[in-house]
Each structure stands twice: as structure tokens, then as C-alpha cells.
C-alpha positions in Angstrom: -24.4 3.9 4.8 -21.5 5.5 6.3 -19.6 2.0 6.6 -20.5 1.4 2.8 -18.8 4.7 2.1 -15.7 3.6 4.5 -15.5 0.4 2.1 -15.8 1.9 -1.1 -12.9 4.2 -0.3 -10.7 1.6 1.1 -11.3 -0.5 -2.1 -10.1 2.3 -4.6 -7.1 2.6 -2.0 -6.3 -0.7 -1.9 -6.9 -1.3 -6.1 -4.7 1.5 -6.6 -1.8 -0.2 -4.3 -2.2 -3.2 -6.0 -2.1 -1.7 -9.6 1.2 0.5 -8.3 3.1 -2.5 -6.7 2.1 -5.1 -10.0 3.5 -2.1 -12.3 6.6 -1.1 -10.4 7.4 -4.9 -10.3 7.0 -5.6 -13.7 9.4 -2.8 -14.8 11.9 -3.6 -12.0 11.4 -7.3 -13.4 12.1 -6.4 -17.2 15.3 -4.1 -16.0 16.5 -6.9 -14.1 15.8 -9.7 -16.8 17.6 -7.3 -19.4 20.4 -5.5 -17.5 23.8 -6.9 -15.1 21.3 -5.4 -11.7 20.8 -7.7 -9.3 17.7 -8.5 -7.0 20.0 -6.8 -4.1 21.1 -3.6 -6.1 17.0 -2.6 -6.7 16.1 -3.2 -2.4 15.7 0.3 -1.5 13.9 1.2 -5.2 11.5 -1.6 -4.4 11.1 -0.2 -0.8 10.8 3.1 -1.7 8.0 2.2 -4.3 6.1 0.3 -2.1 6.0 3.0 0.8 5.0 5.3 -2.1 2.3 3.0 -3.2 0.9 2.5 0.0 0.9 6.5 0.4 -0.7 7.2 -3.0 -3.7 4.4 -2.0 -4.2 6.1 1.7 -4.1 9.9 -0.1 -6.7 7.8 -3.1 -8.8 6.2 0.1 -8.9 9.7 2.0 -9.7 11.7 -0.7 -13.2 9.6 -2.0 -13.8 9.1 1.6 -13.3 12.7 2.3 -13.3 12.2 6.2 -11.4 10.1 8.9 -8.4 10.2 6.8 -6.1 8.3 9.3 -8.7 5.6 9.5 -9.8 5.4 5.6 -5.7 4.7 5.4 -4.8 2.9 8.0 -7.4 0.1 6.7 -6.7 0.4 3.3 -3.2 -0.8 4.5 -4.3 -2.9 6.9 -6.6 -4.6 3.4 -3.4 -5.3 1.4 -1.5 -6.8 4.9 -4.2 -9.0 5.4 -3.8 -10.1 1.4 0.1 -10.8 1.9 -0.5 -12.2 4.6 -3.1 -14.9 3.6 -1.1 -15.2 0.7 2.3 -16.3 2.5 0.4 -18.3 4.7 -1.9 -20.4 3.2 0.7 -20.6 -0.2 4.0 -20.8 1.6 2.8 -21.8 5.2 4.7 -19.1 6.7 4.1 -16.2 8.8 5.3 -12.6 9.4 8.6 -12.7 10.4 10.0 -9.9 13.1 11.7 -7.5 9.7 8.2 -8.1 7.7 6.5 -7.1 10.5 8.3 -4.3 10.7 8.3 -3.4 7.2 4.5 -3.8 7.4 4.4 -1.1 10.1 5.8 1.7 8.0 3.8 1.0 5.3 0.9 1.5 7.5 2.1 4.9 9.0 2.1 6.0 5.4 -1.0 5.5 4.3 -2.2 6.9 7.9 -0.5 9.9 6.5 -1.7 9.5 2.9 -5.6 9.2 3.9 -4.7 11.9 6.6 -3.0 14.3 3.3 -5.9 13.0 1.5 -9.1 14.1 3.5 -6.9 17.6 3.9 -6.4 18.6 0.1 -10.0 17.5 -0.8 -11.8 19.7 1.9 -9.9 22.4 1.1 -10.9 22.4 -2.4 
């Protein structure tokens, strides 16, 4: 039962991060299309948006979960890796390189601190 829970949560964290990143690329994608920005002028926006969606989906995961905040998180994020990751490698045939990996990392320790915020503001409700 308590594994179902664990599942459930990480499911609305990872729909959420999925919903955040397709959004914040589509707008980024429209501003780009219509404007002189290039793909290099938007790198930290599109960082900064995807360290916040990865936050927002830990704080979602650790909130419906409501305990084990850091772990609820942690494999939320570790859910969407996995996804990227299959994705580049069975459709591009490549793997994480050394920055990804590192990128990958501190999106992980913020949805450790999302789930960890998470559990925190709904128990003290």
C-alpha cells in the first residue's frame, strides 16, 4: 500500500515536470521563432526553468505523499532521468555525456529539496 502511495506521488511529480518543461519550451520556442534571441541568449532561462520545474514536481510529489520527502523527490527526478535518458538513447543512440550528467545531478538535488519543502509545509498545515 505504502509503495502504491510512493508511486502515485511520484507520478503527479513527474506529470507536473513534464507539463512545466513542454510549456516553458513552447513559449521560449514562440519568443525565439518571433524575435532576433538566439538559442544561446535563452541557456540560463531554460536552466533556470528546468531546475524550477524539477523543484515544483519534488514540492507536488512530497506534498501528496506527505512523508519521505527527500525520497518521494529524488525519484520523481530520477522518473523523468530515466525518460531522457531512454529517449536519447534508443532515438539518438547516445548516452549521458560528463555536463548532462552533471546537469542531471542538480536537478535531482532540487527536487530532494522540493519533496523535502514539500512533506514540511503540508504537515504543518
Amino acid at each position: 500500500m505504502e509503495t502504491r502511495n510512493m508511486l502515485t506521488a511520484m507520478g503527479y511529480g513527474l506529470l507536473s515536470i513534464v507539463i512545466i518543461v513542454f510549456a516553458v519550451s513552447f513559449v521560449l520556442s514562440l519568443i525565439l521563432r518571433f524575435s532576433s534571441l538566439t538559442e544561446d541568449s535563452v541557456g540560463m532561462v531554460v536552466m533556470a526553468a528546468t531546475v524550477l520545474a524539477f523543484f515544483m514536481g519534488g514540492f507536488i510529489s512530497g506534498g501528496k505523499k506527505g512523508e519521505k520527502g527527500w525520497m518521494v523527490g529524488g525519484g520523481t527526478a530520477l522518473l523523468y532521468i530515466l525518460l531522457v535518458f531512454l529517449i536519447q538513447f534508443l532515438g539518438y543512440r547516445m548516452t549521458f555525456n560528463a555536463q548532462q550528467i552533471m546537469y542531471h545531478g542538480g536537478y535531482l538535488l532540487s527536487a530532494i529539496l522540493g519533496g523535502i519543502i514539500g512533506v514540511n509545509l503540508r504537515s504543518s498545515r
